[in-house]
N, C-alpha and C positions, 0 to 999 in steps of 0.2 A: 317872339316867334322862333319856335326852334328851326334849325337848319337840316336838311338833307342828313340824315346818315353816312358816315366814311368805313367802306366796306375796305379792308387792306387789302394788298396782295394776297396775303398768306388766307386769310379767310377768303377771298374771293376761288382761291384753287381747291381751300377745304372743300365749302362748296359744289365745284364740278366733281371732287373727288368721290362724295356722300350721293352726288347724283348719279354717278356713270355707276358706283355700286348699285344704286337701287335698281338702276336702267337691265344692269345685267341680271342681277338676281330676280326681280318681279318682272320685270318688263316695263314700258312705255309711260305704262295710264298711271306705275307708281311711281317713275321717276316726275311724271307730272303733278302730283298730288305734292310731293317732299319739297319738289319747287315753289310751290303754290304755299305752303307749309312756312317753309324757310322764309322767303318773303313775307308774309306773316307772321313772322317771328320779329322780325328785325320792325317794322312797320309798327307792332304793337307796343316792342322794348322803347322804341324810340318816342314814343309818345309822352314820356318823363321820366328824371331819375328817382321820383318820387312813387313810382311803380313799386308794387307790392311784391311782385315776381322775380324779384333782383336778389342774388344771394352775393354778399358780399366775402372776396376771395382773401382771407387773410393769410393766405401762404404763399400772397403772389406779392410782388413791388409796388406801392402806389396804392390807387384807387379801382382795383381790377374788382368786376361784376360779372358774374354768370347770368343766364337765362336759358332755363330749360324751354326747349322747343315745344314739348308737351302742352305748355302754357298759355299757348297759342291755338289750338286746335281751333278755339270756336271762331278764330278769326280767318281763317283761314277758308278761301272761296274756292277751294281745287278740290275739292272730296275731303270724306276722312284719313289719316293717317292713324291708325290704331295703336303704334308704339313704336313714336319717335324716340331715337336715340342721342339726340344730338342738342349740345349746349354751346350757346353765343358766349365767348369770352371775349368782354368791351370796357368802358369806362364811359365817364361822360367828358368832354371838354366845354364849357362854358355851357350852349346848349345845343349841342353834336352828341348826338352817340357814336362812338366809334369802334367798329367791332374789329378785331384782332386777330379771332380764329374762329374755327366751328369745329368745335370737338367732341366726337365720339364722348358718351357719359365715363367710360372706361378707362377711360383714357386721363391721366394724374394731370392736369393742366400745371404744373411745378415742371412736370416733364417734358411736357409739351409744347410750352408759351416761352415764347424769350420776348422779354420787354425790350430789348436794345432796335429787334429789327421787326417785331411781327405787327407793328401800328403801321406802318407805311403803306 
């Protein structure tokens, strides 16, 4: 039986960060949809490491796994999102997934991930 997902700090403020942008730039009903999105992302990733959706991060430390949020759409009960930008970077621990950050696609996760503090 896997366990509950561990959202870190640092991904849990990505997160609000990716929301209060959509909040400002579309309004309301899109920052509810990206929510609704996001959770769905995470809910779907988490379902096994044996997911097909998982790109493995060879220029990171360890056992680090993306997951584009795209991948998710049809799971996702809040409306459509037409073009998510944003990738879960996690790992699995035993049978935990644990997501680290939520980063923008643009965004060099080499650049943006520090393994020492961004799992907590």
């Amino acid at each position: 039986m896997k366990t509950e997902p561990h959202i870190s700090g640092s991904a849990q403020n990505d997160i609000a960060h990716a929301l209060e942008w959509s909040f400002e730039t579309f309004g309301a009903a899109a920052e509810a949809r990206y929510a609704a999105l996001v959770a769905a992302a995470i809910a779907h990733a988490a379902q096994g490491p044996d997911g097909l959706g998982f790109k493995k991060r060879a220029e990171l430390p360890g056992d680090v796994l993306s997951w584009h949020l795209s991948q998710s759409i049809m799971h996702s009960a809040g409306g459509r999102v037409r073009k998510p930008r944003h990738v879960l970077i996690c790992r699995w621990v035993g049978d935990q997934l644990q997501v680290a950050r939520l980063l923008h696609e643009v965004q060099d996760p080499a650049l943006n991930f520090d393994p020492t503090t961004d799992w907590a």
